[in-house]
C-alpha positions as a printed Julia matrix, in Angstrom:
158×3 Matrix{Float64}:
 -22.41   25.59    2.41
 -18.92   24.58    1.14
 -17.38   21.14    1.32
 -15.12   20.91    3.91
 -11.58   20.57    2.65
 -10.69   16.75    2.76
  -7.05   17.35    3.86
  -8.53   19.51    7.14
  -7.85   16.61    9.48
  -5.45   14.2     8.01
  -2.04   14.21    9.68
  -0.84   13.43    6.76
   0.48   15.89    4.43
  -0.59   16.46    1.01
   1.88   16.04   -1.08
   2.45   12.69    0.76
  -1.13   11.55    0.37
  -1.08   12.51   -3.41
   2.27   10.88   -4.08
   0.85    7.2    -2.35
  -2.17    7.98   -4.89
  -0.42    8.26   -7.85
   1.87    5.6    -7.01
  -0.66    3.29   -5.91
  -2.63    4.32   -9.31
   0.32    3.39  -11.49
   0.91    0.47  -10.03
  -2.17   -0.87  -10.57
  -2.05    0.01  -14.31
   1.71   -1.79  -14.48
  -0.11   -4.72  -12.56
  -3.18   -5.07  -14.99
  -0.56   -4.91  -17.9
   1.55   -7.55  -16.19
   0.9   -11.17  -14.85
   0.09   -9.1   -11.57
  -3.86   -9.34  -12.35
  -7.42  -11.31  -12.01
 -10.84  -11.58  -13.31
 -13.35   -9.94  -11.07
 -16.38  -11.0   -12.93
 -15.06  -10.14  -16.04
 -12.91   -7.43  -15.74
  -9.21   -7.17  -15.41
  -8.05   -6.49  -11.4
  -4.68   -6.15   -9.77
  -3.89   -9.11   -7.83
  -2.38   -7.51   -4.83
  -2.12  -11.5    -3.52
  -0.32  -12.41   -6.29
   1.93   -9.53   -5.86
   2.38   -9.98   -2.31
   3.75  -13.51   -2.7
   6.21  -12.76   -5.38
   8.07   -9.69   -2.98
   7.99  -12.73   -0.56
   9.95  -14.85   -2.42
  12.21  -12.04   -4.53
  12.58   -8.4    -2.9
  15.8    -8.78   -0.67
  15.4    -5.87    2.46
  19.03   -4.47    3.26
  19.44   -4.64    7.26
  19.08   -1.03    8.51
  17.52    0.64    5.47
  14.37    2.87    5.61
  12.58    0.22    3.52
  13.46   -2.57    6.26
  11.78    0.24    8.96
   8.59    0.67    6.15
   8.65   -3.65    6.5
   8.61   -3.91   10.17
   6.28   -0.95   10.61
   3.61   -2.72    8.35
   3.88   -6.12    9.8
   4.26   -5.29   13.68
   2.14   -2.56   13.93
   0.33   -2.69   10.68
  -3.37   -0.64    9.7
  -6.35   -1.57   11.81
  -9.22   -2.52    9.61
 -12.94   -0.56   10.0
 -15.19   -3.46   10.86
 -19.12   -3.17   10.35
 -19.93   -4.39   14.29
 -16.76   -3.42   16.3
 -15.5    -0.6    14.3
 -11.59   -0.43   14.03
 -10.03   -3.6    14.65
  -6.33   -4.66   14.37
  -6.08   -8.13   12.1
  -3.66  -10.38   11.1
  -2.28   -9.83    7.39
  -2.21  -13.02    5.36
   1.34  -14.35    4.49
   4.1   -16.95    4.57
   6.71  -14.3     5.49
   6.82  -10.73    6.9
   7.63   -9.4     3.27
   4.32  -10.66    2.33
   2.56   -9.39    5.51
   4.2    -6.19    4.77
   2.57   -6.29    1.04
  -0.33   -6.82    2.39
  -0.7    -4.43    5.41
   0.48   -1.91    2.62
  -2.21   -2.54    0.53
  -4.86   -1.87    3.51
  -3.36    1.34    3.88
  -3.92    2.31    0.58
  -7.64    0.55    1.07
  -7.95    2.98    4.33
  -7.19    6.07    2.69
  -9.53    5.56   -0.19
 -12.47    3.84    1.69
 -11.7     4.12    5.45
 -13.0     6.85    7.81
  -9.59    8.7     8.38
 -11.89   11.79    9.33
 -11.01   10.71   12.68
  -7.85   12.03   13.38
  -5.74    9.29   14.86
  -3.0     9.22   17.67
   0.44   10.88   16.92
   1.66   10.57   13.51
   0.94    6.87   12.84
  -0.99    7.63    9.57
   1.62    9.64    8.52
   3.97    6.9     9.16
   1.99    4.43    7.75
   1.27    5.43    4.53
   5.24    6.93    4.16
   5.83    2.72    5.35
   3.26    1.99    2.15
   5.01    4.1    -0.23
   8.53    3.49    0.57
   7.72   -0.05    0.49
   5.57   -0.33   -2.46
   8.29    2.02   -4.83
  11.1    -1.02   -3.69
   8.41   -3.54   -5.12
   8.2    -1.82   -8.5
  11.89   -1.35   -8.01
  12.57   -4.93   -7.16
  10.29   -7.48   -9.32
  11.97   -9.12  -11.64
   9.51   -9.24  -14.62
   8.11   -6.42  -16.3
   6.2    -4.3   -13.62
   9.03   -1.36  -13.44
   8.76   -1.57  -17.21
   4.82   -0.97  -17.61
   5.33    1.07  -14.54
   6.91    3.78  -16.59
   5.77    3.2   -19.61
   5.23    6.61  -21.74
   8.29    7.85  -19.31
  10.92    7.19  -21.88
């Protein structure tokens, strides 16, 4: 029997899935090259807190833009996390400000598309929106921080 095709109930498309993946992936690297990372036991790990603080405190979200519609998205209505007794449960995202929420509802996303059980198909296009909310968001990080995460970010691009 062949594997069912992983993309046959995601309401999100594709090319969108793939593009959060490879942004996501590349992030990570810039992160690990950066002041962006932890030990975890050992080995090098993005610190997605660490990150999440710094947009906080330095990415500026113009009034009206599609990134300040990717913030409020994430921290109003962000992902609902898959819980081992109660199954999916919304939680509140750790933060001093809805930037950081944001950040971090983002980074679920990303955590629910690689982990999560999005073979249920949910209402609507919410994933859809939610991981377009993820990727506009996380590009105007990159964009944004002031050190050298755009730089490692496209390293081997020049």
């Amino acid at each position: 029997m062949a594997l069912t095709d992983p993309f046959q109930n995601f309401k999100v498309h594709r090319d969108l899935v793939l593009e959060f993946v490879a942004v996501c992936a590349r992030c990570e690297y810039a992160m690990k090259e950066t002041e962006y990372k932890r030990n975890a036991r050992g080995m090098v790990s993005a610190a997605w807190q660490m990150l999440a603080e710094g947009a906080g405190r330095w990415l500026r979200v113009p009034e009206g833009s599609d990134l300040a519609d990717a913030v409020r998205l994430l921290s109003e209505a962000p992902p609902m996390v898959q819980t081992f007794d109660a199954g999916w449960q919304p939680v509140l995202y750790a933060g001093q400000n809805e930037i950081e929420r944001a950040v971090n509802a983002a980074v679920q996303v990303r955590h629910n598309l690689f982990h999560g059980g999005k073979h249920h198909p949910s209402e609507g296009n919410r994933d859809r929106d939610l991981v377009q909310a993820a990727l506009t968001l996380l590009k105007a990080v990159i964009e944004a921080e002031p050190g050298h995460l755009r730089e490692e970010y496209n390293l081997g691009d020049a």
